[in-house]
VEXDREN-2710 file (C-alpha; in Angstrom, 1 decimal):
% VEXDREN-2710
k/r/px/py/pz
1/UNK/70.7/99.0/2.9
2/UNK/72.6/101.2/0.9
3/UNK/72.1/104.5/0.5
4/UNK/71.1/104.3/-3.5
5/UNK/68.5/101.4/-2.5
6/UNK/67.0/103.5/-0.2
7/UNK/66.3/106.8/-2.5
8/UNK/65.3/104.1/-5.1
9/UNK/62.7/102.6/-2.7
10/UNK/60.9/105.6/-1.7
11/UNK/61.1/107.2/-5.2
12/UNK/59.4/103.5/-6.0
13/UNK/57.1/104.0/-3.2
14/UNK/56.4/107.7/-4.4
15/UNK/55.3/106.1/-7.7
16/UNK/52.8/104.2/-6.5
17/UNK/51.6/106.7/-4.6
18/UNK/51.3/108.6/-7.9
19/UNK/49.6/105.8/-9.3
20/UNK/47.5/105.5/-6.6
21/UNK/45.5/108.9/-7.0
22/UNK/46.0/108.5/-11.0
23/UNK/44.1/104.9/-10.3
24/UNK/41.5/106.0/-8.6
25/UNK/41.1/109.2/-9.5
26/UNK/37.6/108.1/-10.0
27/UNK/37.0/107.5/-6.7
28/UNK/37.0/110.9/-6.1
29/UNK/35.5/112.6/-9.2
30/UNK/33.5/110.1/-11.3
31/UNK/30.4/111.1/-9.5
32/UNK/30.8/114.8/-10.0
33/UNK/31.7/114.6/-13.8
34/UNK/29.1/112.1/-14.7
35/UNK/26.3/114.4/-13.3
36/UNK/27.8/117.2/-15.1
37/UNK/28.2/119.3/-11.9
38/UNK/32.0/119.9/-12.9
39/UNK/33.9/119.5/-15.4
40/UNK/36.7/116.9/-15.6
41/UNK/39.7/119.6/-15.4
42/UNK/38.0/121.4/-12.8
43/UNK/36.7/117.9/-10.8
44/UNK/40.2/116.9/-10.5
45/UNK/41.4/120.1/-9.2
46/UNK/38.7/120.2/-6.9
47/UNK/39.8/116.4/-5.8
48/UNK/43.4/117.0/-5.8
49/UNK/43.5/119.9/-3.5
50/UNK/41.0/118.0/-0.7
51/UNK/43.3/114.8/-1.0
52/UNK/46.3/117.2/-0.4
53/UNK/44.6/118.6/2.6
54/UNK/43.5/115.8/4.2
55/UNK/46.9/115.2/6.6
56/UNK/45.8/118.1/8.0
57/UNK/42.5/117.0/9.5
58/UNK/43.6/113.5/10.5
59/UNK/45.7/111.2/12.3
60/UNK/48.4/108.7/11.1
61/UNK/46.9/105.5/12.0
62/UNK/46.6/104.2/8.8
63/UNK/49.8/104.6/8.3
64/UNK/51.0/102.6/11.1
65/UNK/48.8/99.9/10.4
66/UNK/50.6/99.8/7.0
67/UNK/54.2/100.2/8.0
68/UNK/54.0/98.0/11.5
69/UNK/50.7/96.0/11.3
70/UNK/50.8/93.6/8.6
71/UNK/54.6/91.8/8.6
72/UNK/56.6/91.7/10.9
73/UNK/59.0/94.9/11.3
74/UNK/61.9/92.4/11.7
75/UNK/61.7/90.9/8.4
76/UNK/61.6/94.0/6.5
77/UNK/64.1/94.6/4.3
78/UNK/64.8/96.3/0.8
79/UNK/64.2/93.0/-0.8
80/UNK/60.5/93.3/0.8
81/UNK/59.7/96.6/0.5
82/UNK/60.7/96.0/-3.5
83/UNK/58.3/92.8/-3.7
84/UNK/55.6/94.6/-2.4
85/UNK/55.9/98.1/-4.4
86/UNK/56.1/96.0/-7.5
87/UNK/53.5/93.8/-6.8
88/UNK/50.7/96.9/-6.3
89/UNK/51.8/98.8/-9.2
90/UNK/51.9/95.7/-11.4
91/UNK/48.2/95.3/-10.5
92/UNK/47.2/98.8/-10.6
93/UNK/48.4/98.9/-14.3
94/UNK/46.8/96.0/-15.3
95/UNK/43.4/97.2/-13.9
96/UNK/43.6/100.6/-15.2
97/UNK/44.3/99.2/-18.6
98/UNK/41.0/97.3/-18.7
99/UNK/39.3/100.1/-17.0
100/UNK/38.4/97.6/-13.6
101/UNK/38.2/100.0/-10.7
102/UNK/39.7/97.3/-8.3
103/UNK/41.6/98.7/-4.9
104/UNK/45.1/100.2/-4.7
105/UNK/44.9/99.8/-1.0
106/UNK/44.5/95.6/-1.3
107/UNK/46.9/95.4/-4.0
108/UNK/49.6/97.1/-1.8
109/UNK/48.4/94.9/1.4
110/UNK/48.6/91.8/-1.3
111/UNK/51.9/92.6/-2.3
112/UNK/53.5/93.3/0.9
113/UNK/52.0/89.5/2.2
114/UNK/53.5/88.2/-0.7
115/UNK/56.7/89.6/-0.2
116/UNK/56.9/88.7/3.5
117/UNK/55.6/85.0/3.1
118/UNK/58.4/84.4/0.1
119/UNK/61.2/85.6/2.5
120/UNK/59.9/83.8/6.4
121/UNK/56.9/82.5/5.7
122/UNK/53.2/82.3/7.3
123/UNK/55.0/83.2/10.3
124/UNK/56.0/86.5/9.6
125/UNK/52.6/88.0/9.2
126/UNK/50.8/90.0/11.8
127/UNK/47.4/88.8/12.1
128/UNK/45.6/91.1/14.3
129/UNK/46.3/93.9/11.6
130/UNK/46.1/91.6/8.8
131/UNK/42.5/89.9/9.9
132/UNK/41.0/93.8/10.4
133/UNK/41.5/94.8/7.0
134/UNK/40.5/91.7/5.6
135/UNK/37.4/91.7/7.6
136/UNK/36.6/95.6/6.0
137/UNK/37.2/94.4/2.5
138/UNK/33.7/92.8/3.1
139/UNK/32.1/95.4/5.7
140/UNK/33.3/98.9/4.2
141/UNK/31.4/97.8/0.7
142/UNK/28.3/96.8/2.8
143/UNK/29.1/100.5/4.9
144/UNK/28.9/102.5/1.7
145/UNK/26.2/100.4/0.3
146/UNK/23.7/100.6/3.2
147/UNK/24.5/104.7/3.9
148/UNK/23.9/105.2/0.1
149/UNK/20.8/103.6/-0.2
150/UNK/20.0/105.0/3.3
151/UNK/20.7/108.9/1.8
152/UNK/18.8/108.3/-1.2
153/UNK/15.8/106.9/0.1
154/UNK/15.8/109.8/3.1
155/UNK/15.9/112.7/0.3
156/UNK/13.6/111.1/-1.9
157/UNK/11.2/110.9/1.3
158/UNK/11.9/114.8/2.3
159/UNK/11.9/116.2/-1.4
160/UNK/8.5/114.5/-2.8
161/UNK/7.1/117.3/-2.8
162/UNK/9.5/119.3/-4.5
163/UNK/10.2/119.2/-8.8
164/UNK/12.9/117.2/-10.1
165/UNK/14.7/120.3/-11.4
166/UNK/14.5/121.9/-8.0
167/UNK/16.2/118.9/-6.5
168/UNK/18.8/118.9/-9.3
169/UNK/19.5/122.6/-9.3
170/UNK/20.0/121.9/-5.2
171/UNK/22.2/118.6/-5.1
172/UNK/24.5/120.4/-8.0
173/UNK/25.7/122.6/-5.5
174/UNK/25.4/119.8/-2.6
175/UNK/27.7/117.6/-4.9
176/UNK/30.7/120.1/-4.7
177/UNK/30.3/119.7/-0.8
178/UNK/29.9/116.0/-1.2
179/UNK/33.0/115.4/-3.6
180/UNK/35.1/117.7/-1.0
181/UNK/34.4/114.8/1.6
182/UNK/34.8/112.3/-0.1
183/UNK/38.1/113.9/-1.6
184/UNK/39.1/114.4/1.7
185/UNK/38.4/110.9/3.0
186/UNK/40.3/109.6/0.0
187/UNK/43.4/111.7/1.0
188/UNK/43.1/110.3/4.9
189/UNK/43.2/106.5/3.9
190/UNK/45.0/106.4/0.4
191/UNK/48.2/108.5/0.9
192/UNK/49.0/107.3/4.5
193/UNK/49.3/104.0/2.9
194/UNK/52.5/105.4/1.2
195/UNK/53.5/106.7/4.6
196/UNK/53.5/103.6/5.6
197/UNK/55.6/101.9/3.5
198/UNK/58.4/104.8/3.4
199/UNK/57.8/104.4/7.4
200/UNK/58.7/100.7/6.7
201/UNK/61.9/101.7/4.7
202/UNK/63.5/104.0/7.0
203/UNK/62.7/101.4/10.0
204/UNK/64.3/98.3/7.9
205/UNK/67.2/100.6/7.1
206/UNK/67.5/102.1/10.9
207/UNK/67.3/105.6/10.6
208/UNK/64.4/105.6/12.4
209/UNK/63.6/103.1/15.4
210/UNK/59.8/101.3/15.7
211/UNK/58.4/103.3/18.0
212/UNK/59.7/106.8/16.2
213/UNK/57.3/108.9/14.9
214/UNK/56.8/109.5/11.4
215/UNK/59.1/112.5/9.6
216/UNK/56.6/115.4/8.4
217/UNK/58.6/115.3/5.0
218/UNK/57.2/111.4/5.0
219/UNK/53.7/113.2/4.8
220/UNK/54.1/116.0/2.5
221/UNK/56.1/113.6/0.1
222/UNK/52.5/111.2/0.5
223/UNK/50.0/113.9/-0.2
224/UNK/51.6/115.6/-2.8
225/UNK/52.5/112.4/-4.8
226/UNK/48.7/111.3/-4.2
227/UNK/47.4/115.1/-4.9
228/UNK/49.1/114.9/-8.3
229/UNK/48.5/111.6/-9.4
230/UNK/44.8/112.5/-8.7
231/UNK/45.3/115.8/-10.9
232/UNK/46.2/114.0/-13.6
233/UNK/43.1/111.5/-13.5
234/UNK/42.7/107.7/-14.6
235/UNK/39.7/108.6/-17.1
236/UNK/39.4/104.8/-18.5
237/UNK/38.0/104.3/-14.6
238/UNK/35.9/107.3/-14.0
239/UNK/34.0/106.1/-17.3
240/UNK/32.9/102.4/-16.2
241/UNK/32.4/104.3/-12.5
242/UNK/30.5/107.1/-13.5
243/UNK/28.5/106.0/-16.8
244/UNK/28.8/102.0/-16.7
245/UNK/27.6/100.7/-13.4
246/UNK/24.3/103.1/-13.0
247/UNK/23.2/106.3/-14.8
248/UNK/23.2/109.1/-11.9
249/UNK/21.8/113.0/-11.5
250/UNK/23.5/115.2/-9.2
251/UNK/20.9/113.9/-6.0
252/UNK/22.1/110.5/-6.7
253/UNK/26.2/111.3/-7.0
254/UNK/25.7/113.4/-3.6
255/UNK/24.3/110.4/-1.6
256/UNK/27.0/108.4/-2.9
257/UNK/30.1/110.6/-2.4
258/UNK/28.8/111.3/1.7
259/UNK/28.0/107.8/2.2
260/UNK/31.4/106.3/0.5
261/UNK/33.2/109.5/2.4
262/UNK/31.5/108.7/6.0
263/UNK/32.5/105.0/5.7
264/UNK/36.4/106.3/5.1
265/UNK/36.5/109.2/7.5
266/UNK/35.4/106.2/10.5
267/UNK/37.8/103.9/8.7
268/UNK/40.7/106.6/9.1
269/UNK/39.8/107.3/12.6
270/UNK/40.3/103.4/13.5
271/UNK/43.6/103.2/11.9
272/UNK/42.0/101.0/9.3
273/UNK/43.5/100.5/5.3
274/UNK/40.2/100.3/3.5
275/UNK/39.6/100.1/-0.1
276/UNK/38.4/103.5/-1.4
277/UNK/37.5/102.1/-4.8
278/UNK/35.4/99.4/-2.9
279/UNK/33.6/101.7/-1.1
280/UNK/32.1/104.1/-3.5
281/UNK/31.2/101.6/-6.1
282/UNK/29.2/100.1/-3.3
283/UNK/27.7/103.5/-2.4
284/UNK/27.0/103.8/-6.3
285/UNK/25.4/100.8/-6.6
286/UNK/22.9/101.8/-3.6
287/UNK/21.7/104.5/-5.2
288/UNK/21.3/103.4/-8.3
289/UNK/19.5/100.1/-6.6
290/UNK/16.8/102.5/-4.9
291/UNK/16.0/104.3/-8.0
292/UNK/15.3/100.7/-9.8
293/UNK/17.0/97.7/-9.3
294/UNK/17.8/97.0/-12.9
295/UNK/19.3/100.7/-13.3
296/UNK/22.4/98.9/-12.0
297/UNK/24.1/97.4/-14.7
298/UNK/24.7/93.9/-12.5
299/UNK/27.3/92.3/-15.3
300/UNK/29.6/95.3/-14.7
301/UNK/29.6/95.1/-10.9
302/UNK/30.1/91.5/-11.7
303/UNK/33.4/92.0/-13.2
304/UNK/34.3/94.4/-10.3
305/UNK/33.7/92.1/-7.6
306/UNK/35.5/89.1/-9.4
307/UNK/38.8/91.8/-9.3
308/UNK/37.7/92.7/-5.8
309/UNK/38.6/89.1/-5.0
310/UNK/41.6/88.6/-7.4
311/UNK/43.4/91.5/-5.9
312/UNK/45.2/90.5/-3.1
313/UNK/45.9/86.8/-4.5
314/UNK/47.2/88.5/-7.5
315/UNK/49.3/91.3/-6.3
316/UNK/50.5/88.6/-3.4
317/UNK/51.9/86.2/-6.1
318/UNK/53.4/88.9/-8.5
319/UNK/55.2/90.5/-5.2
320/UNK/56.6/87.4/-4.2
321/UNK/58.3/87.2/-7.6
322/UNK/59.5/90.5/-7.2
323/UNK/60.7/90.0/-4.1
324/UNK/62.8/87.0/-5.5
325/UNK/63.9/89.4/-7.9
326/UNK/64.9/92.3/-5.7
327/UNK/66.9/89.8/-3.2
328/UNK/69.1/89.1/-6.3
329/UNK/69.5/92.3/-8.6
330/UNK/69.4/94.9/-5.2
END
């Protein structure tokens, strides 16, 4: 790998990353500007610090599930790495242009399968890291589903007593606690995605060895890509997040942000990719389900779950064509 593919890689890998906290931007402040509790300049500068932050807090297991559990390390190449760059931000730009708040996290995973099954096929995949995450694209929805119902309904049980613009005035000052976590839980699964991939790059071209640990310029490079594509905002998203799926007060957008934020922090901690965007429209949906079932707009979380399940089929097949691509023109 020459030395101009590999700056072009991690600049490419940098861009997702970019793209990443532009994406889902949402994740992170839709809550907090719907409820009114900041606004959007101030939301994302609120997000964008916490997502910086968050390498400080946690580990880098993510990172490593990203860059040495999913393919194996001996097929990587730039031709890969390529495939499965293109094939996330392919899919990230044609969500955000319809406004679907599908996952980053999958669409990477998707296009890094795809790009390792075009070059050695079924073989090549590591299935012990592969089968966890698939198995949390289903249980970190039900996660931040079941914690957000269960917060609503235990401060609807200990405020009953209290006036609804008691409760307001109180969660609009929980909610800036609450976005800080989940801001922070964003930063401690998102980013080290990216970590993971440069990780890949400097292993396929051997300047770093598999069991190496990873260069601290790897995760500043991360969280400062993510902390600024955040910063900037995806606001098509934060619209169908934050108005579309349920209408929510500052009690509700608090129960959501901790519940979505406790399912990423234990995640994290397990080393496992999970799909931020998954997890708080889940969480959303729970509250807005406990208030009244049809305050959930059902034919918009339709259309999110029928991405959900596109994602990685999707970002699979368009980074096995780029992979085809990059093995030719790279």
């Amino acid at each position: 790998m020459s030395f101009e593919v590999l700056v072009l890689l991690i600049a490419l890998a940098l861009a997702f990353d970019f793209m990443n906290g532009f994406h889902d931007a949402a994740n992170s402040i839709a809550t907090v500007v719907s409820t009114g509790v900041l606004r959007p300049k101030w939301a994302v500068l609120w997000a964008a610090f916490f997502n910086f932050v968050a390498f400080l807090l946690f580990g880098l297991a993510v990172a490593a599930t990203i860059g040495k559990g999913i393919i194996q390390i001996d097929v990587v190449d730039h031709a890969v790495v390529f495939g499965a760059l293109i094939g996330a931000i392919s899919w990230n730009i044609i969500t955000w242009y319809y406004g679907i708040p599908s996952s980053s996290s999958h669409a990477l995973i998707g296009g890094i399968v795809g790009a390792g099954v075009a070059k050695a096929g079924v073989g090549s995949l590591m299935w012990s890291g592969l089968m966890k995450t698939v198995i949390f694209i289903f249980v970190a929805p039900m996660m931040g589903f079941a914690l957000g119902v269960a917060l609503m309904v235990m401060v609807s049980w200990l405020c009953v007593r209290t006036t609804p613009r008691r409760v307001d005035r109180w969660f609009r000052r929980g909610q800036l606690l609450s976005a800080a976590l989940y801001s922070l839980a964003h930063g401690s699964n998102d980013a080290q995605k990216t970590m993971g991939i440069i990780w890949m790059v400097l292993i396929g071209a051997q300047m770093l060895g598999p069991k190496d640990p990873l260069p601290f310029w790897v995760v500043l490079a991360a969280q400062t890509a993510m902390g600024l594509g955040t910063l900037f905002g995806g606001w098509r998203i934060v619209k169908t997040m934050g108005q579309k799926i349920t209408k929510l007060r500052p009690v509700g957008g608090f129960c959501a942000e901790t519940g979505g934020g406790i399912t990423l922090i234990i995640a994290a901690l397990f080393g496992i990719p999970v799909s931020t965007t998954h997890t708080i429209t889940s969480a959303i949906v729970g509250v807005g389900s406990v208030q009244r079932f049809s305050a959930v707009r059902w034919g918009v979380a339709h259309n999110i779950v029928w991405a959900w399940l596109l994602t990685i089929p999707a970002s699979a097949l368009i980074g096995a064509l780029a992979w085809w691509i990059g093995n030719r023109i790279l």
